[in-house]
N, C-alpha and C positions, 0 to 999 in steps of 0.2 A: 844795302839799306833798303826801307820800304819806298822811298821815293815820296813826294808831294802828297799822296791818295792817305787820307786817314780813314781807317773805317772801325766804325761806331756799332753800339749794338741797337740804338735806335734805328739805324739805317735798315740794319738786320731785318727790323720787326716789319719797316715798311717794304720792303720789298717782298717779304713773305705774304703778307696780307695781301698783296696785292697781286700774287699771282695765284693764291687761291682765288681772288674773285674774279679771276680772268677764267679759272679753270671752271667754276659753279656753271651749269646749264642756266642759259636764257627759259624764263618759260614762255612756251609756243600756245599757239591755238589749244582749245579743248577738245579733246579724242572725240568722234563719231560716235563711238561707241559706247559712252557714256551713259546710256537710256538702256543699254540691252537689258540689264536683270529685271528692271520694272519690265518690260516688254513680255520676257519668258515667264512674268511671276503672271500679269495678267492671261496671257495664252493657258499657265496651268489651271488657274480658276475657271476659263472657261471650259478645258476640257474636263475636269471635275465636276458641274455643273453639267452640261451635258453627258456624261456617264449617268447620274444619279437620276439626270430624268428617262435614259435609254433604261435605267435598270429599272423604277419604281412602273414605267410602261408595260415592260414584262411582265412583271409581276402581277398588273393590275388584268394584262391578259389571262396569264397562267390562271389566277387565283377568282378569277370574275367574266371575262368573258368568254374563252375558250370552252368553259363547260357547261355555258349554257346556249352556246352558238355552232359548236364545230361538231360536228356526228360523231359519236362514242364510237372506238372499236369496239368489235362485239364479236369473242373469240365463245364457240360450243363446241362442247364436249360429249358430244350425245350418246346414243345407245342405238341396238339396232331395233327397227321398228318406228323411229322418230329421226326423222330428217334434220336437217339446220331449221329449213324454214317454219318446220311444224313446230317447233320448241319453243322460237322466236313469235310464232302468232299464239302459241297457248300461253308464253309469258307476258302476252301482249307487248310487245316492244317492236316498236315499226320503224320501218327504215328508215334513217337517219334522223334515228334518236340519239339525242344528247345525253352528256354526263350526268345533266342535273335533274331530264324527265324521267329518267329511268327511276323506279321505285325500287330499289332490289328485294325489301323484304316481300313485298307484294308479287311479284315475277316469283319469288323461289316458293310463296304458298300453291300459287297455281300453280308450278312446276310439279311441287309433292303431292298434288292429287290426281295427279294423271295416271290412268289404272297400270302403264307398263314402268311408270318411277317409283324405286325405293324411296330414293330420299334425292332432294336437289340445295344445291349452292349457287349462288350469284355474288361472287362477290365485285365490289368496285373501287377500280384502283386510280386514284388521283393521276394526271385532273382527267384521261380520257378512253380510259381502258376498263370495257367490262366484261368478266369470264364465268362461264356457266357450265357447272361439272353437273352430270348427272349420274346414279347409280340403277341399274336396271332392276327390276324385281327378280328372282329367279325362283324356277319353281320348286319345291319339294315335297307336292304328290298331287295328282291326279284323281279324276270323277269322271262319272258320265252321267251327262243329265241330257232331257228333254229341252232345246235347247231352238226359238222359231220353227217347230213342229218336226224337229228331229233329233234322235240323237248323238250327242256331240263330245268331244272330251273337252273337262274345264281342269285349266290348270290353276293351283294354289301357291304363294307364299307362304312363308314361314310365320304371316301377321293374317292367314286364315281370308283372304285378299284374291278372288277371281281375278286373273288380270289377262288370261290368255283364253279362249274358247277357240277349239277345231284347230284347222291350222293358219289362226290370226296372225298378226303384228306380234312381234315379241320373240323374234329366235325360235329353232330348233329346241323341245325339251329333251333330258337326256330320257333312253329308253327304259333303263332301270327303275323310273319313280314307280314307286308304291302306288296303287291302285288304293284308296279309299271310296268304301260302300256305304252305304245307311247313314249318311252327313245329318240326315235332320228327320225328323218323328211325325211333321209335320210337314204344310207347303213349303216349299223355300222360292223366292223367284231369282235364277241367278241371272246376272248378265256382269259385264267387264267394270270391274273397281269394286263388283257386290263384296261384302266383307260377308262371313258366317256368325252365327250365331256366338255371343259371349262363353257360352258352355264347353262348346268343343274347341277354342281357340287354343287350349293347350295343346292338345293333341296336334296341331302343327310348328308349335313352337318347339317340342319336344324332336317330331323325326326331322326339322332342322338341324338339329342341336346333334341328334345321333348322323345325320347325312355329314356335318361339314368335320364329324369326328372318323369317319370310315362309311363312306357311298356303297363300299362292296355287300352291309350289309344288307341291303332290299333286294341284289341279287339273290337273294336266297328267300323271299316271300313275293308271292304275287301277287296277294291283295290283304287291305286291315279292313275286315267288318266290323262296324258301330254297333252295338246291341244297347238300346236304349232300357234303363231304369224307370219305375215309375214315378221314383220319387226325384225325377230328374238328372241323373247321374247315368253314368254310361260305363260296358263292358266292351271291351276289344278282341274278336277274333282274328286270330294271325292263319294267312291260307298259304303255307309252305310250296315253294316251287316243287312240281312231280311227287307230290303227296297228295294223299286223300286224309291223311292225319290233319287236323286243326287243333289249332291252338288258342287256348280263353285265356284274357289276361286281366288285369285290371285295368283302366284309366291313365295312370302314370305309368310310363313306360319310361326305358332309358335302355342304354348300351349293355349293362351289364342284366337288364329284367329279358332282352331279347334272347341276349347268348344263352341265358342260363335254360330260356325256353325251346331254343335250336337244339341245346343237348338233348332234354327230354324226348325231344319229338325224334332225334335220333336214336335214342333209348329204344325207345317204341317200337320206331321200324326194326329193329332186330328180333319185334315178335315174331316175322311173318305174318299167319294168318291171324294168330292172336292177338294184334294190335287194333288198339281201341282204334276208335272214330275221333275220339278229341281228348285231349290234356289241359285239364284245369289247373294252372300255376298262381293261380290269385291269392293262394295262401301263402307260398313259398315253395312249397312242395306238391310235387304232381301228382294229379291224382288222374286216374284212366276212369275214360267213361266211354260206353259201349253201342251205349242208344243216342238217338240223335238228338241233337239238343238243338231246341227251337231258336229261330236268331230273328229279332227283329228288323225294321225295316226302316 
């Protein structure tokens, strides 16, 4: 039998209930910890804030004072006959010059008039770098003029451009250049950057143009005489190496007007004694001439 003890399902309920609430946690005090995210949210703001002013400083350096306060590198490229420092004083740029005093267009004009500069660059490279390439002139032919009361060899560019007298600044020229004679009809005064007369400027743009196509040909001529026109215009004699043969040419000259005039002049020599004194090729065709023909000056 069950004995005395009745049990009920209300009993049931209360005892149940009641040891859940026995089991439910008390609550305790508040965590320490409670505050940390606002703490680490404000720490991030301030390191964000602080970045943005370490970065907008840079910047304000880089882009504003660095290049007008801190001395410009200044890397040269120079040539021989011009030093760093000669470069640097004929571009007027003095020691420790900044980014922003530097003028570069100004520095690369004076650069290009200096009588041993083909051509000059300056360029400048944000915020503190400035480099200076230069191109040396180089010569392709030769004179001999009177020169502070002697005479001297003046070398030319290809822009008709004194840039070397004797044995100046300016390198070694090679020994092959063409000897040109009879430059001008009249006075000329030459001295270092003199440029020549507009008339004959072709004529060294021309044996440019044939030197940097085959140098070997001016080994085979020792000198070009000018024989001036009177109506202003000019005749070219060619004076062949170990020949007494000369050659008359016209004005324009070029690679294939010389070869054609080497062959003539070779022609010729196979006279022997019969060989003319000079070959007129200004038509196209050679003609032999026996007497001397007068050459101006």
């Amino acid at each position: 039998m069950l004995g005395d003890f009745i049990y009920t399902e209300e009993d049931e309920d209360d005892v149940t209930v009641q040891e859940v609430a026995d089991r439910k946690p008390k609550p305790g005090p508040k965590p320490a910890c409670s505050d940390t995210p606002r703490k680490v949210e404000k720490a991030l703001k301030r390191f964000l804030v602080l970045a943005v002013l370490f970065i907008l400083g840079g910047l304000v350096w880089l882009f504003f004072i660095s290049p007008a306060m801190v001395p410009a590198t200044v890397s040269v490229f120079t040539i021989p006959g011009l030093d760093e420092a000669a470069v640097l004083r004929y571009a007027r740029i003095r020691g420790g010059a900044t980014f922003v005093s530097v003028n570069a267009a100004e520095a690369q004009l004076l650069l290009s008039g200096h009588p041993l500069v083909e051509s000059a660059r300056v360029i400048k490279s944000f915020p503190d770098r400035i480099s200076i390439y230069l191109e040396p002139r180089r010569a392709v032919a030769v004179t001999v003029a009177g020169i502070n009361g002697r005479m001297q060899p003046v070398y030319f560019d290809r822009h008709g451009v004194a840039f070397m007298i004797g044995g100046g600044p300016g390198g070694n020229a090679p020994p092959w250049l063409p000897v040109v004679s009879g430059l001008y009809s009249g006075v000329l005064s030459l001295y270092l950057g003199a440029r020549l007369p507009e008339p004959i400027l072709p004529l060294f743009s021309q044996i440019g143009a044939m030197t940097d196509e085959n140098p070997a040909i001016w080994r085979a001529i020792s000198e070009i005489g000018v024989v001036w026109n009177e109506n202003g215009t000019y005749d070219l004699v060619l004076y062949p190496v170990n020949s007494f043969i000369r050659v008359r040419m016209g004005s324009d000259i070029n690679m294939d007007s010389i070869s054609h005039a080497l062959l003539m002049l070779d022609v010729a020599r196979r006279l022997g004694d019969a060989a003319p004194s000079e070959i007129d090729v200004r038509s196209g065709i050679g003609v032999f001439a026996t007497e001397e023909a007068r050459l101006g000056g």
